[in-house]
C-alpha positions in Angstrom: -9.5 47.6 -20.7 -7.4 44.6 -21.7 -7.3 43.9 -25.8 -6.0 40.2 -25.3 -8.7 37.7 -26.0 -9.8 35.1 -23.1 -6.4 32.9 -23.5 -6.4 31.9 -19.8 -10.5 32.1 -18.9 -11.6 28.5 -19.1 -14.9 26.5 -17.9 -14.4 22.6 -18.7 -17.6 21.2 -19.2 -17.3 16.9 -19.2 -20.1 14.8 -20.0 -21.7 12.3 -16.9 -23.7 9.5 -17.7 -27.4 9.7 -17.0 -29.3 6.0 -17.4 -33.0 5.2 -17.3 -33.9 5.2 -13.4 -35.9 1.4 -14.1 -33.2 -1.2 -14.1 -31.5 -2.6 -17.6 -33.4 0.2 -20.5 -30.8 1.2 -22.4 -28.2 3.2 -22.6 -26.7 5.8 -20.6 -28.0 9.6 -21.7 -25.8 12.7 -21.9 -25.8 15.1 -18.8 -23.7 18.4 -18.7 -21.0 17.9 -16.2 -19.3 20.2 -13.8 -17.8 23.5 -14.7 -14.8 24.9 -13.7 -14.1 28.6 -13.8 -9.8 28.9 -13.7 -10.1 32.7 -14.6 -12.3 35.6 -15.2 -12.5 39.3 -15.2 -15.0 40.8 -14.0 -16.9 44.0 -12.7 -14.2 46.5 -14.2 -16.5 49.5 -14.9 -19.6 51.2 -13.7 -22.9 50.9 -15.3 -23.9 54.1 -17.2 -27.3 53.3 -17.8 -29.9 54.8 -14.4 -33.3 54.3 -16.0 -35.6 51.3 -15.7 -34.3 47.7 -16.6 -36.9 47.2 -18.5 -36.3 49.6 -20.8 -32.4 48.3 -21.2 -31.5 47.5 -24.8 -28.9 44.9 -25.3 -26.8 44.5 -29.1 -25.8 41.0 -29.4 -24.7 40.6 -32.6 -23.1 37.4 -33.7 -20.0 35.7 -32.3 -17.4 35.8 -34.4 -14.3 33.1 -35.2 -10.7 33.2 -36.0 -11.3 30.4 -38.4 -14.8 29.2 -39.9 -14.1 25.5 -38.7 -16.9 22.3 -38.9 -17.3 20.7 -35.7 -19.7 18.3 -34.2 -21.9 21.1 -32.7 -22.6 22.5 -36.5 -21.7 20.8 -39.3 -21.8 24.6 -41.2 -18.8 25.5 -38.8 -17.6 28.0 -35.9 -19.6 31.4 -38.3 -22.9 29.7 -38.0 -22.0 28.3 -34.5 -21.5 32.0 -33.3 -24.4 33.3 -34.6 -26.8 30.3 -32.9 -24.4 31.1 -29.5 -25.9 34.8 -30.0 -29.8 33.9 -30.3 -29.5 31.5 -27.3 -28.4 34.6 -25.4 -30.8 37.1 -26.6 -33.9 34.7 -25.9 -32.7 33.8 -23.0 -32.4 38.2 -21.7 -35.8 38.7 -23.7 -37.9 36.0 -22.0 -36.8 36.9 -18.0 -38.9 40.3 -19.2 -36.1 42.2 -17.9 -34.3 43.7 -21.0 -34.7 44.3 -24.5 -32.3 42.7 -26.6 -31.5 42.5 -30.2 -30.2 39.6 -31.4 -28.1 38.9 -34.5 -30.3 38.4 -37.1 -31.0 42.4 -36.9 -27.6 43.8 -36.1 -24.2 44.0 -38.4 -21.8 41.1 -37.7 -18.2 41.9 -35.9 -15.0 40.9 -36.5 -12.6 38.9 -34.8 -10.3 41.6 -34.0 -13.4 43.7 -32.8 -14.7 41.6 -30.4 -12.3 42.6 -27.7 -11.7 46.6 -29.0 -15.4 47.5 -30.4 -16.0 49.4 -33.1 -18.1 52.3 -31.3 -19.3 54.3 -34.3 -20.8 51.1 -35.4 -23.2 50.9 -32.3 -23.9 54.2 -31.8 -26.7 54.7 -33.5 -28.5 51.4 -32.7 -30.4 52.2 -29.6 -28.5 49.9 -27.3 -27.4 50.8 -23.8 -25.3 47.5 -23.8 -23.4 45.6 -26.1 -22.4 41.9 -25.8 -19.2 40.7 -28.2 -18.1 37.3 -28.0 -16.5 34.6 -30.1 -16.5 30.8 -30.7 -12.6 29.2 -31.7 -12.3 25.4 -32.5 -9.4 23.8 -30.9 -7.2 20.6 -31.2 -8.7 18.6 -28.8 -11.9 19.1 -30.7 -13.4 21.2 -27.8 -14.8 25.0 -28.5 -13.3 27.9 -26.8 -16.4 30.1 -26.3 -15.7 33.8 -24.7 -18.1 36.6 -23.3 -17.6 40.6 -23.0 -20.4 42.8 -21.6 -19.6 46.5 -22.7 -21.2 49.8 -22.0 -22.4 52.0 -25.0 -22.3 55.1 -23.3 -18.9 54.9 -21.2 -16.9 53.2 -24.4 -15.8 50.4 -21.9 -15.9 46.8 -20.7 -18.1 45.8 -17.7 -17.3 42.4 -17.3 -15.7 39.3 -19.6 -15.9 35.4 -19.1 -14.8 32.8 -21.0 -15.0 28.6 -21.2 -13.9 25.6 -23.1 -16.9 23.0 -24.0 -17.2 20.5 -25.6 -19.2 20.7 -28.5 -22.4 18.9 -27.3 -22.8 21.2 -24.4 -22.4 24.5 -26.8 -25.6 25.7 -25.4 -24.2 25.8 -21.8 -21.4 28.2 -22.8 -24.5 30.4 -24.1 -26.6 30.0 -20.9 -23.1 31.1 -18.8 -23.0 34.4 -21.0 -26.5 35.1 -20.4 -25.8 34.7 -16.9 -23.0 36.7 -16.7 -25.0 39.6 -18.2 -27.5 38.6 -15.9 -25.7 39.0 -12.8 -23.7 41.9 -13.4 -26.2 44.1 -15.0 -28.8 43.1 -11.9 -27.1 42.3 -9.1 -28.8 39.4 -8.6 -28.1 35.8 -9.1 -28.3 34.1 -12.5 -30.4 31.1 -13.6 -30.3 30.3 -17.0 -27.8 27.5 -16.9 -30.4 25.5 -14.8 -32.5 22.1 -15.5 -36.0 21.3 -15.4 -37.2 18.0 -14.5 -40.8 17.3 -14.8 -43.7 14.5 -15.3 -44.1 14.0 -19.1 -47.5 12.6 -19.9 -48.7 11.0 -23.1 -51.6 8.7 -23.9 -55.6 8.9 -23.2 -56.8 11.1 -20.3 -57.9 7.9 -17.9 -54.7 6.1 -19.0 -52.0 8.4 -18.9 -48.5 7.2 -19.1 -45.6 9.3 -17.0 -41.8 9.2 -17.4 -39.7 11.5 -15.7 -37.5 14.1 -18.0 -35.1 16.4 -17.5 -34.3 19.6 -20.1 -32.2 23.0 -19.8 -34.1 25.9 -19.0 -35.2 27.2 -21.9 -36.4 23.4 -23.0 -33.5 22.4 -25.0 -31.4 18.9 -24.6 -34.8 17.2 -23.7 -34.2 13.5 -22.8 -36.5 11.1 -21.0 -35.1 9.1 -17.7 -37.3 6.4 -17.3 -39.4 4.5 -19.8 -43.1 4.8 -18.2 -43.3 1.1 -17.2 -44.0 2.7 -13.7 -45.4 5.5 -13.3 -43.5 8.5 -12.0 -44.6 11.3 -10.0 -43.3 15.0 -8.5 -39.4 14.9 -9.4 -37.2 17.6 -7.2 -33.7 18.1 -7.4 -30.8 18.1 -4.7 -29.5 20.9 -3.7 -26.4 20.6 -4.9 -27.8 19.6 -8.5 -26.1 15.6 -8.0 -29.8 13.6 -7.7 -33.4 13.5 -8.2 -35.8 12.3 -5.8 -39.5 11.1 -7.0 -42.7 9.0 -6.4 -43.0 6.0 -8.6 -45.9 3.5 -8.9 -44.2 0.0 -8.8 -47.2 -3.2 -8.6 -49.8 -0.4 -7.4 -47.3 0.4 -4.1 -45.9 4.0 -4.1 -41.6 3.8 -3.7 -39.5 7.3 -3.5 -36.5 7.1 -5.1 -33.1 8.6 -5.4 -31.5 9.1 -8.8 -27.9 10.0 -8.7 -27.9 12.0 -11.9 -24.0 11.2 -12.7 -24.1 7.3 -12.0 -27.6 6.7 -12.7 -27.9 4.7 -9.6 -31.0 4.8 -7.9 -31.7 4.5 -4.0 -35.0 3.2 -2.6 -35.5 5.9 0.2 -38.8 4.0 1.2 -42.1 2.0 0.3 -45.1 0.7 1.6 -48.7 0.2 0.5 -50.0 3.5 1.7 -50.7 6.1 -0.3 -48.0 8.8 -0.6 -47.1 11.8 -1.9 -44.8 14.9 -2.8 -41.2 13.8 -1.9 -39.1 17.6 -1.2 -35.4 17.7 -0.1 -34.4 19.8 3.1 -31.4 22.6 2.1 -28.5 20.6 3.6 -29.9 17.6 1.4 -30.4 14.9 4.6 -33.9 14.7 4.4 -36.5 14.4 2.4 -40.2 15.1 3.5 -42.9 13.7 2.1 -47.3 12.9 3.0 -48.5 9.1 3.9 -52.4 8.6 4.6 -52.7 6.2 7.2 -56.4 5.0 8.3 -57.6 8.0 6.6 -55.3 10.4 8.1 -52.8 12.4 5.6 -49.3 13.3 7.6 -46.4 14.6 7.2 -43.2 12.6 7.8 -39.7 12.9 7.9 -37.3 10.2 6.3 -33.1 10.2 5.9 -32.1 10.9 2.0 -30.2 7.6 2.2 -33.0 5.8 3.7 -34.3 4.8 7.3 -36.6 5.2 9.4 -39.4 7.8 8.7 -40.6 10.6 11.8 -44.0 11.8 12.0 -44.0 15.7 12.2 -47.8 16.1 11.9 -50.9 14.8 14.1 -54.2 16.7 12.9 -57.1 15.7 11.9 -57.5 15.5 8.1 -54.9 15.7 5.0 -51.4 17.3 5.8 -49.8 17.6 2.8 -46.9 19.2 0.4 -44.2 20.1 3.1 -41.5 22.9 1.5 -38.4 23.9 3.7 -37.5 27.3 3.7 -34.1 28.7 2.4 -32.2 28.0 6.1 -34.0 25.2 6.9 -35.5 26.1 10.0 -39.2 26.0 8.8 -41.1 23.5 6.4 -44.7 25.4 4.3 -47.5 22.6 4.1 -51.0 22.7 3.3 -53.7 21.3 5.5 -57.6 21.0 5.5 -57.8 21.1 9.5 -59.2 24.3 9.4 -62.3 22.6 7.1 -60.8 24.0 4.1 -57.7 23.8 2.3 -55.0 26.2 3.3 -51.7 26.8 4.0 -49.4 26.4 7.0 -46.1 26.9 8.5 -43.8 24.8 11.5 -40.6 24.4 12.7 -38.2 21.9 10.8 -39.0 19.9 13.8 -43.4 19.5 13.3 -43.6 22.1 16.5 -45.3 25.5 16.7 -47.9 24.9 13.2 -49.7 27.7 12.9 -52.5 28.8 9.3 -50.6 31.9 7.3 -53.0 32.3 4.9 -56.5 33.8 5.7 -56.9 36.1 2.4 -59.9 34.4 1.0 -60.2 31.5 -1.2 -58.0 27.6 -0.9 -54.3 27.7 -0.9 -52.1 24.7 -1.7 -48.7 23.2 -2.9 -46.6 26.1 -1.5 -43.2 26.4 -2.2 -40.9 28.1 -0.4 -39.0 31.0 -2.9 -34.6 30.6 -2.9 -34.6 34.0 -1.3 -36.9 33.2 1.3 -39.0 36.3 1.0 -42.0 34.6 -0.9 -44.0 32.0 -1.2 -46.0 30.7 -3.7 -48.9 28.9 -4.0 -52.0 27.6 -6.1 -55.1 29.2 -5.2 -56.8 26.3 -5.4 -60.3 27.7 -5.4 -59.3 30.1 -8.7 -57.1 27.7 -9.7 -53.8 30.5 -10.5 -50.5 30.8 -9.3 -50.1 33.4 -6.0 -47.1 34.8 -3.8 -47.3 35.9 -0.3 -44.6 36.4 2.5 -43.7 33.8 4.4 -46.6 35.7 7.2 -49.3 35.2 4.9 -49.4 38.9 3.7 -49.0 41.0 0.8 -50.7 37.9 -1.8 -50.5 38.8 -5.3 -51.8 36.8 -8.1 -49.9 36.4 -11.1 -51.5 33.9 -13.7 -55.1 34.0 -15.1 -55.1 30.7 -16.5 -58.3 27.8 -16.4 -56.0 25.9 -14.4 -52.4 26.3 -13.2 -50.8 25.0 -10.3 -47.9 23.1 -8.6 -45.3 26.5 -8.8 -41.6 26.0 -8.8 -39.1 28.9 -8.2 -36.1 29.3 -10.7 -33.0 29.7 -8.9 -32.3 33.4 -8.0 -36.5 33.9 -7.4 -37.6 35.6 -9.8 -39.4 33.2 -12.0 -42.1 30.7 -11.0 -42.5 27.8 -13.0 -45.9 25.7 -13.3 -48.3 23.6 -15.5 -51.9 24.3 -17.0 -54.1 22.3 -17.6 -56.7 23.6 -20.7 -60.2 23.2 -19.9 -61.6 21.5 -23.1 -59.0 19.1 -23.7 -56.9 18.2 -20.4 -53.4 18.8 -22.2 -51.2 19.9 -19.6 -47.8 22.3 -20.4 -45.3 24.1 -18.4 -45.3 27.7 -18.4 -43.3 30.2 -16.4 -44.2 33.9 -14.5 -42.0 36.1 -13.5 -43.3 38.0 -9.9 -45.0 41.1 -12.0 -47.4 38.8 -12.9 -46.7 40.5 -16.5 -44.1 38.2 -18.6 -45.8 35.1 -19.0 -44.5 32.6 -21.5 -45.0 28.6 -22.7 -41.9 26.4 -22.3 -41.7 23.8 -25.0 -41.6 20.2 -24.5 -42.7 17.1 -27.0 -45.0 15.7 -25.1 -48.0 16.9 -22.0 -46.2 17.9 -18.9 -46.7 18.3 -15.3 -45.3 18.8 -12.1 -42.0 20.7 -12.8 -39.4 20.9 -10.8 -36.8 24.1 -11.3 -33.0 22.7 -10.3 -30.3 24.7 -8.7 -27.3 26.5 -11.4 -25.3 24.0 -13.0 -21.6 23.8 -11.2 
């Protein structure tokens, strides 16, 4: 196990510019830029622990400094910077439902010098399986130096260690890479808390309700507003590679789907016209976007270049075709249709051939979305009005929200979390919550306003 702190490990994190998507509204937001990762060591132990993840307890005590120095992410300096790093991390384990951690507020605080050699007997008798050490360092250039070590209780030794350089704004995303990092090496699976959320913030009365599109980090920090509400904005999605936004917006009455370029804040009209239209999704190679037009009472599904062009019909039934997700690969789109007399789901090559009804389990199904892993998809049932999964064959549907009304899911990156909005029966707010696919850890994300139709992003680069 090396002793040397992360001198070499480095993620550069450089803020973009994000502007209002309506022309001339102010000025340009922040928006976490890319990451680089020069160095990092990694998987350079076994894992001792052979029990149930669940049951996994995780010591992260405070990260500790070289030198308690003020800087622009806390004015009280790098001590109290480490110990916020720390909480971000141990909500971020506790809310997936996976582990059990305890955060800094409950556990002794280490020492520089300990944070790459661990004081064992310290630890011992805490309870914990795992233990996360890391430290915060102001440098020069006014940027932080923010590094991660993952070690095993039991074995006396270091799993995996990361380490980046931020600037002080995007503290938070240093934190989000070290839950991730636990994440992924503790799991096997791939990480997802240094993601973004777009979604439809609503405020004002129930048959006046003014939408703006807003983007926030997972776990509903760094919330910002994109566009003013002057229009009214409708199902956001992002890219697949994290660089735009497409949505719906209401300009004179006449439905337009955009592209936002998230860095530039440029905005490209993908296309308009006065029929009514709905639910813009991105394909996986991020050429298309597919989206539902009623046309003489007829809903279809159509197929339009990202850049803009001319739109292909890939649907011809009878009745309301609607909500089109790709899978992972590409080769098949998820829709829902009422052809059948009722409202359920259906799957067809990229191409609108071979549609064929997958779900015949009782009740409606609609707004499916096609999981990351390509295994799942979930679903409202629209005549209970909760959020389902099923395989892509129709089979095996499990419901996993009890709720007066939730609906429109969205997977987290890796999966394993499904993201949605309720609606409460007395009062119509609306709020995003999130499921993981037990059906058993269900929480509330926080925003400042009503929201709606979220939209889960890919990992940050």
């Amino acid at each position: 196990m090396k002793n040397a702190l992360i001198a070499t490990f480095a993620l550069f994190a450089t803020p973009l510019a994000a502007q209002d998507t309506e022309a001339d509204l102010g000025q340009p937001l922040p928006e976490g830029g890319e990451v680089e990762t020069i160095e990092s060591e990694g998987l350079t132990g076994s894992v001792s622990f052979e029990g149930n993840l669940d049951d996994l307890g995780i010591a992260i005590p405070g990260f500790a400094t070289d030198a308690d120095v003020a800087t622009p992410a806390n004015s009280r300096g790098t001590a109290a910077l480490g110990k916020e790093l720390a909480r971000v991390i141990t909500a971020d384990l506790r809310n997936n439902g996976l582990f059990k951690p305890t955060g800094p507020d409950a556990l002794p605080q280490p020492s520089f010098a300990q944070i790459s050699s661990p004081a064992w007997a310290t630890w011992s008798n805490r309870g914990a399986e795992m233990l996360v050490h890391g430290y915060v360092r102001a440098r020069s250039d006014n940027r932080l130096t923010v590094g991660c070590y993952l070690y095993d209780m039991a074995l006396q030794s270091e799993l995996v260690r990361e380490g980046w350089v931020v600037q002080p704004a995007d503290w938070r995303r240093a934190a989000h890479k070290c839950a991730d990092l636990v994440y992924s090496r503790l799991t096997g699976e791939s990480p997802f808390f240094d993601s973004r959320i777009a979604y439809i913030a609503e405020t004002g009365p129930k048959d006046n309700r003014t939408k703006r599109l807003a983007i926030m980090d997972s776990d509903g920090a760094n919330h910002r507003f994109v566009t003013t509400g002057r229009s009214t904005a409708l199902t956001p999605r992002y890219s697949p590679d994290y660089s735009k936004l497409s949505y719906l917006s209401y300009v004179d009455g006449n439905p337009r789907i955009y592209v936002y370029d998230i860095g530039t804040g440029r905005q490209t009209l993908v296309t308009q016209n006065s029929n009514p239209t709905f639910a813009p999704r991105w394909s996986p190679d991020g050429r298309w976007i597919l989206y539902s037009m009623a046309v003489n009472g007829n809903t279809d599904i159509y197929r339009v270049p990202a850049t803009g062009g001319e739109s292909r019909r890939l649907t011809d039934a009878a009745g309301v075709d609607i909500g089109g997700s790709y899978s992972p690969d590409g080769s098949r789109i998820v829709f829902e249709s009422d052809r059948s007399g009722g409202q359920q789901c259906y799957v067809m090559n990229a191409d609108g051939s071979n549609q064929r009804r997958i779900s015949f389990s009782g009740g409606r199904c609609a707004t499916p979305e096609w999981s990351p892993r390509g295994d799942q998809i979930a679903f409202t049932n629209a005549s209970s009005f909760n959020i389902a999964v099923m395989t892509p064959s129709g089979g095996n549907v499990r419901t996993l929200t009890n709720g007066w009304q939730d609906e429109a899911p969205s997977w987290a990156p890796n999966g394993r979390i499904i993201q949605f909005f309720r609606t409460e029966r007395n009062s119509g707010k609306t709020s995003l919550w999130q499921v993981d696919l037990t059906g058993q850890n269900l929480r509330e994300l926080p925003t400042p306003v009503d929201a709606s139709d979220p939209s889960w992003g890919p990992i940050l680069p």
